[in-house]
C-alpha positions in Angstrom: 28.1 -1.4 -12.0 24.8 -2.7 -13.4 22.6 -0.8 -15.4 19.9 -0.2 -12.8 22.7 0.5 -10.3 23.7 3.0 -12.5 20.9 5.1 -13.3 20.0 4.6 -9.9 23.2 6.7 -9.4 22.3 8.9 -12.0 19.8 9.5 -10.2 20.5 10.1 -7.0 23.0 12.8 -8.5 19.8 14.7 -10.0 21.6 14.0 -13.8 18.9 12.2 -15.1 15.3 12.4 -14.0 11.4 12.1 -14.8 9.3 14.8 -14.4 6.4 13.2 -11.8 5.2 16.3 -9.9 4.7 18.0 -13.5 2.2 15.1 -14.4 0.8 14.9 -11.2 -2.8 15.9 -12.3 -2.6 12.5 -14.4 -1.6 10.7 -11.3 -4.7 12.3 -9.6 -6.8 11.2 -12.3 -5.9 7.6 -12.5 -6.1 7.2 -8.4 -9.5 8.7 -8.4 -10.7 6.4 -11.5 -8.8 3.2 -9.4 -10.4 4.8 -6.4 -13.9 5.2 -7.7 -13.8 1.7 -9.4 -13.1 0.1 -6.0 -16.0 2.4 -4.2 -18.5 1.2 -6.8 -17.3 -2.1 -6.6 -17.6 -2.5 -2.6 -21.2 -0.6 -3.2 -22.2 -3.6 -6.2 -20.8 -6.8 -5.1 -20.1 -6.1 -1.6 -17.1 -8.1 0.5 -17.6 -12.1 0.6 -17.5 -12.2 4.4 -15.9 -15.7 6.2 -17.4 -17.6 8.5 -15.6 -16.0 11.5 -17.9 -12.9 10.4 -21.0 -14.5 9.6 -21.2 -17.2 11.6 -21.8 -20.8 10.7 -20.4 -23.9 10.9 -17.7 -26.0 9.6 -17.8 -29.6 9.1 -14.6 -32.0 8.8 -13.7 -35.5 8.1 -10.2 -37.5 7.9 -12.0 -39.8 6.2 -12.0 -39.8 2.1 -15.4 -39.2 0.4 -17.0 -41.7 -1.8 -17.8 -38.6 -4.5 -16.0 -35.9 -5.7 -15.8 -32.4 -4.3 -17.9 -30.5 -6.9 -20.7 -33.3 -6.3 -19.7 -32.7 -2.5 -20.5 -28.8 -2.6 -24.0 -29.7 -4.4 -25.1 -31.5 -1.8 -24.0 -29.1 1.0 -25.9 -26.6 -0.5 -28.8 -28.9 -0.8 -28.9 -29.6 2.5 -28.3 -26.6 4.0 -29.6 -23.9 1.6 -26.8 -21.9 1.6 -23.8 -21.4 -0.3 -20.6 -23.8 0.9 -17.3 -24.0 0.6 -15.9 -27.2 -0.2 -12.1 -28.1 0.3 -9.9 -31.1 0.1 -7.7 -31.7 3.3 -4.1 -33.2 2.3 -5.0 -36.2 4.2 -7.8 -36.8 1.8 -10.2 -35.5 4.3 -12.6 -32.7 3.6 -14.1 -29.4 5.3 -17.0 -28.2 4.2 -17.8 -24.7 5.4 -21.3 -23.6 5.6 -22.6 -19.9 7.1 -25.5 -18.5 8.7 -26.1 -22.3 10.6 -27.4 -22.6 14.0 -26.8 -25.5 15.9 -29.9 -27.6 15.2 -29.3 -26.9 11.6 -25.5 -28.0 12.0 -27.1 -31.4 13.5 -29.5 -31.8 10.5 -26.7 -31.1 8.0 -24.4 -33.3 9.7 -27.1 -36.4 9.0 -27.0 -35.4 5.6 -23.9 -35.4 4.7 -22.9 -38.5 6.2 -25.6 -39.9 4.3 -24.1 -38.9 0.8 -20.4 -39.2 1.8 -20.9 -42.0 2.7 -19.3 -41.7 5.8 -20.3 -42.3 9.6 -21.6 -39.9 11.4 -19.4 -40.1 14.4 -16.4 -39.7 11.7 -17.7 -36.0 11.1 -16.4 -33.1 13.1 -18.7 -30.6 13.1 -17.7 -26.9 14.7 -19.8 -24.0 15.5 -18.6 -20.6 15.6 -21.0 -17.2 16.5 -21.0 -14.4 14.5 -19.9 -12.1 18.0 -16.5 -13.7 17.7 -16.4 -12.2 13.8 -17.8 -8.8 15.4 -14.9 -8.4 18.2 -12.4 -9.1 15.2 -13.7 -7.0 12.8 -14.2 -4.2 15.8 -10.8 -4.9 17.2 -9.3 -3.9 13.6 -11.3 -0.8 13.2 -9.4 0.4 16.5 -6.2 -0.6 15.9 -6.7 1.2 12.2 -7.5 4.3 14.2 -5.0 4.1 16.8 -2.3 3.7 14.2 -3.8 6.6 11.9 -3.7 8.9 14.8 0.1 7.7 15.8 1.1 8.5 12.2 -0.6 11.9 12.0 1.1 12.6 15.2 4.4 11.2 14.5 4.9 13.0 11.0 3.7 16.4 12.2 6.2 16.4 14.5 9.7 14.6 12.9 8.4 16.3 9.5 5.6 18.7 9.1 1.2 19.1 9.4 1.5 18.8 5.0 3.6 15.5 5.0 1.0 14.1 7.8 -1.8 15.2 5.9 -0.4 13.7 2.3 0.7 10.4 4.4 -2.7 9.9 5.5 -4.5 10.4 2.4 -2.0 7.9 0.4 -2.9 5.2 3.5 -7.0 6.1 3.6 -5.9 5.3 -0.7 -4.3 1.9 -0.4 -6.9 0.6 2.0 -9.6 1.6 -0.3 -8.3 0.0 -3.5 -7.0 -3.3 -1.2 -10.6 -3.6 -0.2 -12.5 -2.5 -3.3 -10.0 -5.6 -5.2 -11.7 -7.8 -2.7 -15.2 -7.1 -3.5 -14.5 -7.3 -7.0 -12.9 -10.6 -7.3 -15.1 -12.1 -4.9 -12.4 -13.9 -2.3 -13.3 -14.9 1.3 -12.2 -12.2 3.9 -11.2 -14.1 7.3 -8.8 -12.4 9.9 -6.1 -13.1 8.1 -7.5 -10.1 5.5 -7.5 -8.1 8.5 -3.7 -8.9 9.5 -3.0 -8.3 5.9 -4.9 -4.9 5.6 -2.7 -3.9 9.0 0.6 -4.9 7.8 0.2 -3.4 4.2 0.2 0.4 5.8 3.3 0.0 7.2 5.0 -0.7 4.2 3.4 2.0 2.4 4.5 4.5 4.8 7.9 2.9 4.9 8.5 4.4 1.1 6.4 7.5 2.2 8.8 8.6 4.9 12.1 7.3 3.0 10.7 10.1 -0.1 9.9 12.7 2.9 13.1 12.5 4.3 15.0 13.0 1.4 12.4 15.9 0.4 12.7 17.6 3.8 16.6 17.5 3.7 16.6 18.9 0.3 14.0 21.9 1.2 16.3 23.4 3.8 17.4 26.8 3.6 15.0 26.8 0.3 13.8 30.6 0.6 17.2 32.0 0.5 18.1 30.5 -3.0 16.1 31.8 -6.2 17.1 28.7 -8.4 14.8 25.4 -7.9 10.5 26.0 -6.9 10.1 23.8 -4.0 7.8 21.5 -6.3 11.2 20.7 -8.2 13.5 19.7 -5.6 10.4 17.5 -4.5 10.4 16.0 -8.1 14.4 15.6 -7.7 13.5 13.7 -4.1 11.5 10.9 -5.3 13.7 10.4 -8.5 16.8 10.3 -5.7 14.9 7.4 -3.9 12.8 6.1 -7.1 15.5 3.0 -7.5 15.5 2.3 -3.8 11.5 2.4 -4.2 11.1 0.0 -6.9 13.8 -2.7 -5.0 12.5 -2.8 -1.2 8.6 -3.3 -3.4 9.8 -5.8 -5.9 11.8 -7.7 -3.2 8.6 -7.8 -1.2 6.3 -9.1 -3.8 8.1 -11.7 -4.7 7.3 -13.9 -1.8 3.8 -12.6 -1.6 3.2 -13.4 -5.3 4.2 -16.4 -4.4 1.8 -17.1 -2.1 -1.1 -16.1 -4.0 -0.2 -17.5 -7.7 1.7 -20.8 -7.0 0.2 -21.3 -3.2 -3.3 -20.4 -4.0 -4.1 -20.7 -7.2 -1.2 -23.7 -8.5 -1.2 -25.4 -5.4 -4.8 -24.7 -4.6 -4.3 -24.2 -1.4 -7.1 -21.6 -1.0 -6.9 -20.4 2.7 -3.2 -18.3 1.6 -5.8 -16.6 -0.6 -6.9 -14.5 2.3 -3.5 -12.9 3.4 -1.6 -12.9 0.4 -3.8 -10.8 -1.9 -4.6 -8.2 0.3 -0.6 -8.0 0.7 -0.3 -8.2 -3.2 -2.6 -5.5 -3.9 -1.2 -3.4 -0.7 2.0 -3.2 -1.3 1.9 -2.7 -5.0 -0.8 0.5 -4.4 1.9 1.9 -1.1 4.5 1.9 -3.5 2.4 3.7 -6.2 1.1 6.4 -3.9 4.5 7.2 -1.8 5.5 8.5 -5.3 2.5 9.5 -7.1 0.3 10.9 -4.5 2.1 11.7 -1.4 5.0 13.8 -2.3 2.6 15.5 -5.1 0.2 15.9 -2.6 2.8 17.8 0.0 4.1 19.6 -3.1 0.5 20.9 -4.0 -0.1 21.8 -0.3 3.1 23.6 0.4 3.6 25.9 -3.0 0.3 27.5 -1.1 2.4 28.8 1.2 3.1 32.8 1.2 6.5 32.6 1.6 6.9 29.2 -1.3 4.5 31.2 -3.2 6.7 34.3 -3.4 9.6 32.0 -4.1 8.2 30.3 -7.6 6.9 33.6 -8.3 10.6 35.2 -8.2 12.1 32.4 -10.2 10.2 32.1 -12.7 10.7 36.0 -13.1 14.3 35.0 -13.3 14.1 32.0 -15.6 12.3 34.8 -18.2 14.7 37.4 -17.8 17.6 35.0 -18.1 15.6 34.0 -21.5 15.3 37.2 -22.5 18.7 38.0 -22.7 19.2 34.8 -24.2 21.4 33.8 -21.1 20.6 30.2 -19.4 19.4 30.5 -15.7 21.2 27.4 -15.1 24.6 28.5 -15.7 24.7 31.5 -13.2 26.5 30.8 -9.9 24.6 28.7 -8.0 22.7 30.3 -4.9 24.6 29.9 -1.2 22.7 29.7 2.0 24.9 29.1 5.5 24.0 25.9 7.3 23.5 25.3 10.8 28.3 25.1 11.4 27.8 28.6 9.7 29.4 27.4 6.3 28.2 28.3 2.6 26.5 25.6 0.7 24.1 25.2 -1.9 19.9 25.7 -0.7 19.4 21.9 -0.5 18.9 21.9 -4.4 20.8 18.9 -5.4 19.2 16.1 -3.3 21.8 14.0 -1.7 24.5 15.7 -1.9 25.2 16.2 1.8 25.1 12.2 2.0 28.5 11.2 0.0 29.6 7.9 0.7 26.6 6.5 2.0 25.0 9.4 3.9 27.9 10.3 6.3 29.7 12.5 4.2 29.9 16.5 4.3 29.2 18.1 0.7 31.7 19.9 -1.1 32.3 23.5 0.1 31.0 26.1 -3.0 32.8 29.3 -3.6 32.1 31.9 -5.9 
């Protein structure tokens, strides 16, 4: 077995482990500094809006220009007055994207740059597009954000519980915010294919956050009638159980995407994967961060507020002193036995995992005192 395999076992089995619910006020810190960073960015720099949001229009030739492309984009923006995008087509063609143009502008423009490409006028494509197109998109995705917020809300409160929806919806409303604060602060375009990317990051990020609920909500069963783990540590034992599996679905998923932004966009310089691929980049590193940082911490936070959770730490911790008092190890006294739903005596869902053997279909072993 390799290494990560094996401390992936490790654990799963609860033998080794890090302590993230402990540190969680760190973890709150640095989101709400990341957070805050991205806020004040959007506020400063604002997002460099395409032309499908602006409006504008968008200029093509097949045919090769008799200057180079940096001379190209000075004399767009000399004779249009706006900023331009300028980018070489493989066929050694151009498209020159200018916005906030109307259509007797376009025609002016058009005249001038065949002028200084020294290329026919006929030979250049020139291609409107209205800022209301831009508008339905951008509308369009503001619904389908809701929509899919609501479903989520909906769908965890009832497979799970109100805290878990709550803490899920937080960590999305999180990885949307720093995705879209990294776009204001670098400065790239955002087209629709942002928007697809800002839609399909959230359900990778609730991918993990469910995977790390699941495991936490099998562990927490019974939980009240054992006086050995607080519910905030079989929480910390659920995301270490799942931590490995975490870190291998998100690395196998940014490999393609960094891809796509490094080699694509910025090797190749094939600008227009810029769009998609770094609001995936930044997405699904930040839904990985806050399915174990945030969410689980969050639900941990929310539920040891409970009476009944409440009562529980409160009890052992009384234990854990006595135990110390009498120089005794809390650890080693028999382990606590609840009756499942077949009416057998098992351990309070303590050791996460455990009921899974053999790939999650096999029984635990039975405990006796």
């Amino acid at each position: 077995m390799s290494r990560l395999g094996d401390l992936g076992a490790r654990l799963y089995r609860g033998e080794v482990g890090y302590d993230f619910i402990g540190k969680r006020k760190i973890w709150y810190g640095v989101s709400i500094l990341i957070t805050i960073t991205a806020i004040v960015g959007l506020a400063v720099s604002g997002l460099n809006l395409g032309i499908e949001f602006k409006g504008g229009a968008v200029f093509t030739t097949d045919t090769k220009a008799k200057i180079s492309v940096s001379q190209v984009h000075e004399e767009a923006v000399a004779a249009s007055g706006h900023e331009a995008i300028v980018q070489e087509l493989g066929n050694g063609g151009l498209r020159i994207q200018i916005t906030e143009v109307d259509t007797a502008k376009a025609d002016q423009i058009k005249t001038e740059l065949s002028k200084d490409l020294g290329i026919p006028e006929a030979k250049i494509n020139a291609d409107l597009v209205g800022p209301s197109w831009g508008e339905q998109i951008a509308n369009k995705a503001w619904t389908g954000l809701g929509i899919f917020m609501v479903l989520v809300v909906v769908y965890l409160a009832i497979a799970f519980e109100w805290r878990m929806a709550v803490a899920a919806l937080i960590a999305l409303i999180h990885d949307i915010t720093i995705t879209v604060g990294v776009y204001a602060l670098v400065g790239f375009e955002v087209t629709p294919g942002t928007v697809i990317g800002l839609l399909t990051i959230l359900g990778y990020s609730l991918y993990d956050t469910v995977v790390v609920f699941d495991s936490l909500k099998e562990g927490t069963k019974g939980i009240t009638k054992q006086t050995r783990w607080t519910y905030s540590e079989i929480a910390n034992r659920s995301i270490n159980g799942t931590l490995v599996r975490s870190i291998n679905t998100t690395v196998v998923a940014l490999l393609p995407v960094a891809g796509l932004l490094f080699i694509g966009g910025g090797v190749l310089g094939a600008g227009t994967l810029n769009d998609i691929s770094l609001s995936l980049f930044v997405g699904l590193a930040a839904g990985a961060y806050s399915s174990i940082f945030i969410a689980t911490p969050l639900v941990a936070d929310l539920k040891e507020r409970e009476p009944q959770i409440k009562a529980l730490k409160k009890r052992i911790l009384a234990k854990r002193a006595a135990a110390a008092a009498k120089g005794e190890s809390a650890e080693s006294e028999h382990e606590d036995l609840v009756q499942d739903s077949d009416g057998d005596t098992e351990p309070a869902g303590a050791v996460v995992g455990q009921r899974r053997q053999a790939g999650g279909h096999g029984r635990s072993p039975r405990n006796r005192r």
